[in-house]
VOGU-3710 file (C-alpha; in Angstrom, 3 decimals, decimal comma):
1> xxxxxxxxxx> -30,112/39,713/39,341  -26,968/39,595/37,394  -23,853/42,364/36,605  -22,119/43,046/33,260  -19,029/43,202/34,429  -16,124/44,876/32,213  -12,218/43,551/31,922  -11,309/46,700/33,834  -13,472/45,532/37,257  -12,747/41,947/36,459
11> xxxxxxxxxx> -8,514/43,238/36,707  -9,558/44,948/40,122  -11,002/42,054/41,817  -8,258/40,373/40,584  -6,461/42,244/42,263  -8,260/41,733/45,613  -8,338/38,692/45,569  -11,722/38,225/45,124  -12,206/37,222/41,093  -10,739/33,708/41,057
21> xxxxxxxxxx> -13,141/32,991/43,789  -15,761/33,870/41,682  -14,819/32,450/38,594  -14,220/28,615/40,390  -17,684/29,108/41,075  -20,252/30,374/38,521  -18,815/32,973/35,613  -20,702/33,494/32,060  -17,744/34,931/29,718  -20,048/37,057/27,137
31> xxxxxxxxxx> -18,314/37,360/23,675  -20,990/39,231/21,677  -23,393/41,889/22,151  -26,340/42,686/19,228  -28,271/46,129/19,843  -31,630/46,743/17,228  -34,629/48,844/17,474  -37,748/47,082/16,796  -38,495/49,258/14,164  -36,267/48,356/11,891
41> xxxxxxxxxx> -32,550/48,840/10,582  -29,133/47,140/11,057  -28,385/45,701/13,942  -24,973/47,091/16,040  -22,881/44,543/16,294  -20,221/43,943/19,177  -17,888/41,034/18,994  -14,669/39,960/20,956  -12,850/38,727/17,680  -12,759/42,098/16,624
51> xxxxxxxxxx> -11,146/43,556/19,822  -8,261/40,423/19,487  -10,253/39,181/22,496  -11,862/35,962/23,899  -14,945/37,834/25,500  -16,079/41,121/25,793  -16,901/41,009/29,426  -18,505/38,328/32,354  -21,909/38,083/33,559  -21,694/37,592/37,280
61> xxxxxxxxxx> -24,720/36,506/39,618  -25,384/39,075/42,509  -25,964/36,916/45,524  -22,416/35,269/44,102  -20,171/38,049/44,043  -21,323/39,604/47,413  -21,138/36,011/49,100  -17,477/36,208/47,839  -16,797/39,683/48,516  -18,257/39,244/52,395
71> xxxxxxxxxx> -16,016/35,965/52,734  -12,754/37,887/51,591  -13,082/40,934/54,447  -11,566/38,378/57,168  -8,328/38,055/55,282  -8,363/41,725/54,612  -7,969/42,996/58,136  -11,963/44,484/58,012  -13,636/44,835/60,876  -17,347/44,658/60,758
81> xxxxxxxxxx> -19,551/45,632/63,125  -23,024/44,268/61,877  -25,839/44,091/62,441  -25,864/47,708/63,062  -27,115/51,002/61,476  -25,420/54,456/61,287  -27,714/57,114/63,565  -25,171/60,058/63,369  -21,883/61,780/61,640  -19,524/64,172/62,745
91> xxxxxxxxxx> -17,089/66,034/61,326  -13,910/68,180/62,043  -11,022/68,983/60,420  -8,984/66,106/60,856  -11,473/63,590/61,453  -15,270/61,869/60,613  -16,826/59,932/63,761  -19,687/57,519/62,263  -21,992/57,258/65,361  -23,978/53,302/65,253
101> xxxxxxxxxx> -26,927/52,751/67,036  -25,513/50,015/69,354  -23,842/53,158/70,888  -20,311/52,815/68,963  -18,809/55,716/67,792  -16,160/54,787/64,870  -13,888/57,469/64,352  -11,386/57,852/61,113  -9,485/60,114/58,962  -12,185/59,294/56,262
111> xxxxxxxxxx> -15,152/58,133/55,484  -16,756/56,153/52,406  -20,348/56,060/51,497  -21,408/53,224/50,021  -25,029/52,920/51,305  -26,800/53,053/48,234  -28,613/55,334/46,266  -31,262/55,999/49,270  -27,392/56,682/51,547  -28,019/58,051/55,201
121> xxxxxxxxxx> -24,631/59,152/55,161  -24,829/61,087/52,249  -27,685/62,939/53,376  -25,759/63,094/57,270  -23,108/64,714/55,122  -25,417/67,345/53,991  -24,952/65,944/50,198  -28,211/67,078/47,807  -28,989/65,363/44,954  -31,030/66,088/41,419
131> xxxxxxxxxx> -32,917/63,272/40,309  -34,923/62,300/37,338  -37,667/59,897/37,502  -39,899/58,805/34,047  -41,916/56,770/35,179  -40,297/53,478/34,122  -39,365/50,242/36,149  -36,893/47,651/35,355  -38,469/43,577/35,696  -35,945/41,386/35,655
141> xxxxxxxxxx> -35,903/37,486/36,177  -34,707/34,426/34,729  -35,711/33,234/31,626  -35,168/29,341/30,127  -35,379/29,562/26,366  -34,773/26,759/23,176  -32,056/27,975/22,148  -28,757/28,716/22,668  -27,381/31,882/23,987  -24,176/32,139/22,082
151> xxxxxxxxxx> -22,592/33,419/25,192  -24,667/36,542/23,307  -25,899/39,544/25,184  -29,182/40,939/23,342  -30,672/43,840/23,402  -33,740/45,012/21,588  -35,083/48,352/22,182  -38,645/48,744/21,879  -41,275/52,050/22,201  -41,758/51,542/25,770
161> xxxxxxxxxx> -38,216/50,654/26,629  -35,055/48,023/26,526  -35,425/44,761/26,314  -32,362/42,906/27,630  -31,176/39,089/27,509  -27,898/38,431/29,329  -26,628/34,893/28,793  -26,295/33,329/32,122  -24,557/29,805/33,414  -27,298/28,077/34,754
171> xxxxxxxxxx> -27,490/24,873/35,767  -28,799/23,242/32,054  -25,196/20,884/31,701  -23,844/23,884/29,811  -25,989/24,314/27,083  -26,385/27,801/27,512  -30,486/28,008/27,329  -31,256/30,518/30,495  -30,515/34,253/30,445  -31,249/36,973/32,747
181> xxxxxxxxxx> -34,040/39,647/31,377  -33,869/43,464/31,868  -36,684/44,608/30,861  -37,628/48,296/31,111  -41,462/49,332/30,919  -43,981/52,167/32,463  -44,264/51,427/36,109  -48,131/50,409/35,379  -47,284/47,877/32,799  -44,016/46,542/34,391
191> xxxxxxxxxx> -46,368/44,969/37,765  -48,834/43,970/34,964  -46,417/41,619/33,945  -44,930/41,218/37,087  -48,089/39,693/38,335  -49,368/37,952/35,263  -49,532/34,107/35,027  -46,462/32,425/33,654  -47,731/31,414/30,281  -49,412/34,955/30,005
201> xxxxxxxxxx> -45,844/36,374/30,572  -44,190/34,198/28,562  -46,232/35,040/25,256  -45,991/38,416/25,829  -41,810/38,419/26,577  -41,645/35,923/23,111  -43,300/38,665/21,118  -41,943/41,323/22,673  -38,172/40,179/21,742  -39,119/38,436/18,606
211> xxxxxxxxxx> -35,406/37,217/18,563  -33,568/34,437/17,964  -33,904/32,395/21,135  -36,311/30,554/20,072  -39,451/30,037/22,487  -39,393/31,170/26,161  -40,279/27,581/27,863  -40,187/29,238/31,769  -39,607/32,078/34,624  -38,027/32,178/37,535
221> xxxxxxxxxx> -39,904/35,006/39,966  -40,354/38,235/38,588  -39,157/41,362/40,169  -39,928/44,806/39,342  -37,840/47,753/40,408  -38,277/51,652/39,840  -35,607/53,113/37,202  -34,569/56,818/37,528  -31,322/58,543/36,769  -29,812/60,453/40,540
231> xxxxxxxxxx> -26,320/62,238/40,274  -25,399/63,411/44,097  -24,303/67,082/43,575  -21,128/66,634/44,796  -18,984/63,570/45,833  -17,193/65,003/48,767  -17,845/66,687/52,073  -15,916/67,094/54,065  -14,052/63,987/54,868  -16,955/62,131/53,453
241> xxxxxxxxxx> -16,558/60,780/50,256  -19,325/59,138/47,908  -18,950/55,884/45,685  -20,973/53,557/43,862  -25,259/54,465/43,835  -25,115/56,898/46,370  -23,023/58,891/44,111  -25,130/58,317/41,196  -27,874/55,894/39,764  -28,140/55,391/36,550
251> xxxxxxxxxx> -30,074/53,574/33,938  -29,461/50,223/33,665  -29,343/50,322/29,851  -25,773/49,113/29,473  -25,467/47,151/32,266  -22,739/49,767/33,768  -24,207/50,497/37,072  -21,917/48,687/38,408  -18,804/49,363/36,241  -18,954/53,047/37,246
261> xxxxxxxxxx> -19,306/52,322/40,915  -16,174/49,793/40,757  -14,390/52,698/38,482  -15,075/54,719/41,862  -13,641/52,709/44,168  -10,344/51,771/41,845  -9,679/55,359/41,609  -10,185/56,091/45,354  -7,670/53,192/46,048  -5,045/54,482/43,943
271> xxxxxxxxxx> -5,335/58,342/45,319  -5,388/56,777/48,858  -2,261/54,478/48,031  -0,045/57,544/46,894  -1,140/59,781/50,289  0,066/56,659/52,134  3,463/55,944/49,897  3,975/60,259/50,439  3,190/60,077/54,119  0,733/62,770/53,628
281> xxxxxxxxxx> -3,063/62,955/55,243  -5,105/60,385/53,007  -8,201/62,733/53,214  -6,446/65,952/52,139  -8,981/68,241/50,571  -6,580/68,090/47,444  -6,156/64,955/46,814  -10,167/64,541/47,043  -11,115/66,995/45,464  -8,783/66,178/42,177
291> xxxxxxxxxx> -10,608/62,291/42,480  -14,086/63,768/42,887  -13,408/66,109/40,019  -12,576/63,103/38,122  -15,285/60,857/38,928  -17,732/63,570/38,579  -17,113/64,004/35,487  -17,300/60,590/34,306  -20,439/59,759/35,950  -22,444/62,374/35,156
301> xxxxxxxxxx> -21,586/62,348/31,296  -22,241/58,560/31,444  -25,425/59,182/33,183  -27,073/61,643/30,955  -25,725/59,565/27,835  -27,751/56,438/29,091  -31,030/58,708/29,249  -30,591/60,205/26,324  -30,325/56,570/24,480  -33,267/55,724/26,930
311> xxxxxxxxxx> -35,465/58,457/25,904  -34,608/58,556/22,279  -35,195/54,394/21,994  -38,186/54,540/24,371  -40,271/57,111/22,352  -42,854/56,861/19,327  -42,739/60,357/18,320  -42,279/60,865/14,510  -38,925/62,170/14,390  -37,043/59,863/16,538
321> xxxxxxxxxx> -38,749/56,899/15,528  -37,636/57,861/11,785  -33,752/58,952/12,911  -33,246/55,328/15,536  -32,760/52,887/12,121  -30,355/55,392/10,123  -28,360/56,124/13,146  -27,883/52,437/14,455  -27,151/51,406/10,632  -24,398/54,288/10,559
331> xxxxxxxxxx> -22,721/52,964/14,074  -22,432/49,333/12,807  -21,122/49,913/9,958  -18,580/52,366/11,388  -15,806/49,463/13,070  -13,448/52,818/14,697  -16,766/53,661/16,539  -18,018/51,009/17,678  -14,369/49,866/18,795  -14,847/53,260/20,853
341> xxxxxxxx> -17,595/52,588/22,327  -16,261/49,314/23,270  -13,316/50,344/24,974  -14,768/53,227/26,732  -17,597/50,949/28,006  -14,693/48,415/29,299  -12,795/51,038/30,671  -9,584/50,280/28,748
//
C-alpha cells in the first residue's frame, strides 16, 4: 500500500521533522500523471515541466511513513500509552476525559479523533455519519512489469472502475519496473481476482490496462478492500474534533485520501498555534467551529467530486460512455485547467 503524497503534505512533514527521514530511506518522486478512458479519446496529460517543477508529487510506502512517524513521537514530547483501547468519553465545558481500558482516564482541553473511518470516538462523541456504498472494492498489490515507469503515474479508467499504476522504488537497482496497482472493481469480481492464480491475474491486469508497461512478469499478494464514500456530519463536538478517515472516506481515485486528512491536521495546527500565541482556550467553540467550517467544506466537495468522476468513468450507459472521450479531450487540451486542477490537487 502506497500514498500520493502532494508538495503541500511533503512541506508539513518537513516541517515535523519527519520527511527527510523518509526520503533517506525509500521516496518515488512522480513527475507525470496520464488519465484515459478505455473507450477512447485524448489522454489528460499532467507533467511537472509545465508547473516549472521537478515532480508533481512522491509516492511514499505505508509501513515506511508510519515506521517514521512512530519513531519521531519520542523527540516530540508524546506520550503513548499503548497497547490500549478507548472504552469511554466525557465531556464538560472545559474539558474531554478519554477513559482506556487499562483503567486510565486521560483528561485534556481537547481531543482529536484520528481512529479511522470505523472511529469509536467519533461515535462516543455522538458524531453520525451518511455513507455511500456501490458495491466496489479497491485490490491493490505490487506489480513487476518490462518496462519502465517513467517515474509515470497511470491511470486508465475502465466500465467497471479505475485502473491505477503508481511508480514505486523497489528494489530492481533503479530501473523503475514495479508499481503499485489500484484497482477498483465490483466487490464479486475484485476477490475473483484476488484469489486467482498468478498467471491468471496477470493476463487479465495486462489486458485490462493495455498500456505501455509492457508485460506484467509478477505479483506481490493481493489485497482487496471495500470502497465507499463516508462524510461524518459534523467535525466537532464538543471538544472533540475529527481528522483524517473518521472525518471522511473517500474514493481513492486520486490518490488524496490522504492529502485531505494531512490538510486536516495542518489546519488544526495552525488554529491551535494562534489560541496558544493569544493565550486564549485552544478548544474555544470559535476557533473550532471557523476550522471545521473550513474543512467541511473542502472535504465534502472533494468527496462528492471523486464519486461523481467514479460513477461517470465506471458506467456503460449510452450517454456517459459517449460524453467521457469529448470531455477528457477538452481538459487536455485546455493547459489553464488542467494547471487548476493541478494546483488544487497539490494544495498550492
Amino acid at each position: 500500500r502506497v500514498y500520493a503524497f502532494a508538495p503541500d503534505n511533503a512541506a508539513l512533514l518537513e516541517d515535523l521533522g519527519v520527511w527527510a527521514a523518509v526520503a533517506s530511506a525509500r521516496l518515488q518522486p512522480y513527475r507525470a500523471m496520464r488519465v484515459w478512458d478505455a473507450g477512447g479519446g485524448d489522454p489528460i496529460v499532467f507533467e511537472a515541466d509545465a508547473f516549472a517543477r521537478t515532480e508533481l508529487g512522491w509516492i511514499v510506502e505505508h509501513g515506511l511513513l508510519v515506521d517514521r512517524l512512530w519513531s519521531a513521537l519520542p523527540a516530540a514530547g508524546v506520550e503513548l500509552h499503548c497497547p490500549d483501547r478507548v472504552s469511554g468519553l466525557e465531556q464538560d465545558e472545559d474539558s474531554a476525559t478519554v477513559l482506556l481500558e487499562s483503567g486510565l482516564r486521560l483528561r485534556a482541553r481537547l481531543v482529536l479523533a484520528a481512529d479511522g473511518g470505523d472511529s469509536q470516538l467519533r461515535a462516543m462523541a455522538g458524531i453520525d455519519t451518511v455513507t455511500r456504498d456501490r458495491g466496489q472494492s479497491g485490490l491493490v498489490a505490487f506489480i513487476d512489469h518490462a518496462n519502465p515507469h517513467q517515474a509515470t503515474c497511470w491511470q486508465r479508467f475502465l466500465p467497471t472502475g479505475p485502473l491505477a499504476f503508481l511508480p514505486f522504488a523497489g528494489s530492481d537497482g533503479g530501473e523503475g519496473r514495479r508499481s503499485s496497482i489500484v484497482w477498483t472493481l465490483p466487490e464479486a469480481e475484485a476477490l475473483r481476482l484476488r484469489d486467482c492464480d498468478e498467471a491468471s491475474f496477470l493476463v487479465e491486469l495486462d489486458r485490462a490496462f493495455d498500456g505501455p508497461l509492457g508485460p506484467m512478469r509478477a505479483v506481490s499478494k493481493r489485497v482487496a478492500f471495500p470502497l465507499k464514500r463516508q462524510l461524518a456530519e459534523s467535525v466537532v463536538a464538543g471538544r472533540v474534533a475529527l481528522i483524517g478517515d473518521a472525518a471522511h472516506v473517500v474514493h481513492p481515485l486520486a490518490g488524496q485520501g490522504v492529502n485531505l486528512g494531512l490538510r486536516d491536521v495542518a489546519a488544526l495546527r495552525a488554529t491551535l498555534r494562534e489560541a496558544a500565541a493569544g493565550g486564549g482556550d485552544i478548544a474555544a467553540p470559535s476557533r473550532l467551529t471557523r476550522w471545521a467550517r473550513t474543512r467541511r467544506s473542502e472535504n465534502t466537495v472533494a468527496a462528492h467530486a471523486f464519486d461523481g468522476l467514479n460513477r461517470l468513468f465506471s458506467n456503460d450507459a449510452l450517454v456517459p460512455t459517449l460524453l467521457r472521450g469529448p470531455l477528457m479531450g477538452l481538459v487536455g487540451k485546455m493547459p489553464p485547467l488542467t494547471h487548476a486542477f493541478w494546483r488544487r490537487a497539490a494544495g498550492l
